[in-house]
C-alpha positions as CSV (number, residue, x, y, z in Angstrom):
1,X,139.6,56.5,-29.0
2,X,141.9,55.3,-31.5
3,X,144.3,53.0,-30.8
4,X,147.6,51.9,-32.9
5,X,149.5,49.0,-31.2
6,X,152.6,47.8,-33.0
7,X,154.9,43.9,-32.5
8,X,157.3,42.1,-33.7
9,X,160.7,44.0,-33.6
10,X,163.6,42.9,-31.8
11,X,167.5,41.9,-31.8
12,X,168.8,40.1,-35.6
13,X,172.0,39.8,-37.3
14,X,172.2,42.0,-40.7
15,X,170.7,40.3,-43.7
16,X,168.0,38.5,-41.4
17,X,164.5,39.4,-41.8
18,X,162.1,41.0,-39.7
19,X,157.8,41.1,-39.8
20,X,156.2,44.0,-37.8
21,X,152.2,44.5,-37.2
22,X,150.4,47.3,-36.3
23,X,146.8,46.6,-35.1
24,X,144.3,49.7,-35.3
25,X,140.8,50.4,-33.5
26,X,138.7,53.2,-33.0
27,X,139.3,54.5,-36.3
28,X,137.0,53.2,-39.5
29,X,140.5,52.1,-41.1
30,X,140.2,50.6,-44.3
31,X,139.0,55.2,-45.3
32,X,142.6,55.9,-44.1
33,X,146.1,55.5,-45.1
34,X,148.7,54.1,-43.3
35,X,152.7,54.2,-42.7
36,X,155.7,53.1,-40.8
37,X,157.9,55.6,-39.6
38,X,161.3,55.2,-38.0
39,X,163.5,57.7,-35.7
40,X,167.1,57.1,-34.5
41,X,168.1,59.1,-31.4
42,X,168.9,62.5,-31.9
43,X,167.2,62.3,-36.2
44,X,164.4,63.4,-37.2
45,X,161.4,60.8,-37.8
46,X,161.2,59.5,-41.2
47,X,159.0,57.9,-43.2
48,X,160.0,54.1,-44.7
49,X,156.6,53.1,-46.1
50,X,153.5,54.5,-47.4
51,X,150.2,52.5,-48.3
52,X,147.2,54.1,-49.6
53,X,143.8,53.3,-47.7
54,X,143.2,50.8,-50.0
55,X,146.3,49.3,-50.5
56,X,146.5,50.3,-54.9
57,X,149.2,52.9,-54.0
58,X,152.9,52.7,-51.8
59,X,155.4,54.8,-51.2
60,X,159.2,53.6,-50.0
61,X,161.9,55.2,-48.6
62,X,164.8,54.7,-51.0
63,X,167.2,53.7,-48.4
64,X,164.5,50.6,-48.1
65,X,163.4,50.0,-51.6
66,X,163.5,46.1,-52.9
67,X,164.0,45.2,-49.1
68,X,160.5,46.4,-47.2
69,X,157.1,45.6,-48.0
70,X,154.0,47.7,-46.8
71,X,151.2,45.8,-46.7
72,X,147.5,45.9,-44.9
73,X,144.7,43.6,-44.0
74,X,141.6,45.6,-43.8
75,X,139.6,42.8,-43.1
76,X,141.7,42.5,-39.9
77,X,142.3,46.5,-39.5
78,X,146.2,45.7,-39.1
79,X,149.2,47.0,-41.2
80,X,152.3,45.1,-41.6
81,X,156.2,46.1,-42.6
82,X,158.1,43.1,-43.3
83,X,161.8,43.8,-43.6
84,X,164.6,41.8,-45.1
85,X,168.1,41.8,-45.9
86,X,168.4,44.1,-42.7
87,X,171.8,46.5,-42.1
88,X,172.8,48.0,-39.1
89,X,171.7,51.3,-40.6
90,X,168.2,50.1,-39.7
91,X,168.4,49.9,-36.2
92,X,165.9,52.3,-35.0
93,X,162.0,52.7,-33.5
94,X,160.0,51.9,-35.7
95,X,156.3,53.5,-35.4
96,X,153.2,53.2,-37.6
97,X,150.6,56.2,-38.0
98,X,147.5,56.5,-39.4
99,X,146.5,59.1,-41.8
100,X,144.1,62.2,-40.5
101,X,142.2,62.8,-43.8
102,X,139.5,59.7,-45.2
103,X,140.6,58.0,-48.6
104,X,144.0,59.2,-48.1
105,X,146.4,58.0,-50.2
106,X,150.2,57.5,-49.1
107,X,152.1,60.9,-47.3
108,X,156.1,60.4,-46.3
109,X,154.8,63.9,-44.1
110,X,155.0,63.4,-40.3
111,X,152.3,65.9,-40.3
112,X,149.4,63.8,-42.3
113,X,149.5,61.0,-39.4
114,X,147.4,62.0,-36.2
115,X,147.5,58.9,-34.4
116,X,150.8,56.7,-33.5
117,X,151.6,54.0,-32.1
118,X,153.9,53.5,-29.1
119,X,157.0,52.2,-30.8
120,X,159.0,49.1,-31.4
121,X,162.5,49.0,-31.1
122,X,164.4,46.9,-34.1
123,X,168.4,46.8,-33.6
124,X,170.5,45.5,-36.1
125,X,173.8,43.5,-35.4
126,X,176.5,43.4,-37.8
């Protein structure tokens, strides 16, 4: 069964910094990409960051470019997002998602990621 199990959001002023983790199991994870997706109430997910199964290629979200990294530890089978400068505008759930095709390389498409995680909330004071 595979497993996605995400930490480390919570309440910070804007221009603070935030580090979120996603651990995976069940799932042979350094064949698969990876991304962070996040969804305000009443939007449609959308995709923030992109890595490649083995880490060479990223995609960002414009709205988070120069401010989020995408990063993985497949030694350790976990992904990581760590955010700076944060605005209001990112207050959201945050999810990752693992890719559904081997040696995937990054998809902002909703529909590439089988497997989510459960969501961690990030809100952003101003």
């Amino acid at each position: 069964q595979v497993q996605l199990e995400e930490s480390g959001g919570g309440l910070v002023q804007a221009g603070a910094s935030l580090r979120l983790s996603c651990a995976v199991s069940g799932r042979i994870f350094n064949r698969y990409g990876m991304a962070w997706f996040r969804q305000i109430a009443g939007k449609e997910r959308e995709c923030v960051a992109s890595i490649s199964y083995n880490g060479r290629a990223k995609y960002y979200a414009d709205s988070v470019k120069g401010r989020f990294t995408i990063s993985r530890d497949n030694a350790e089978n976990e992904v990581t997002l760590q955010m700076s400068s944060l605005e209001p505008e990112d207050t959201a759930v945050y999810y990752c998602a693992i890719h559904n095709d081997t040696w995937s390389s990054v998809s902002l498409w909703a529909k590439d990621y089988d497997y989510w995680g459960q969501g961690t909330q990030v809100t952003v004071s101003s």
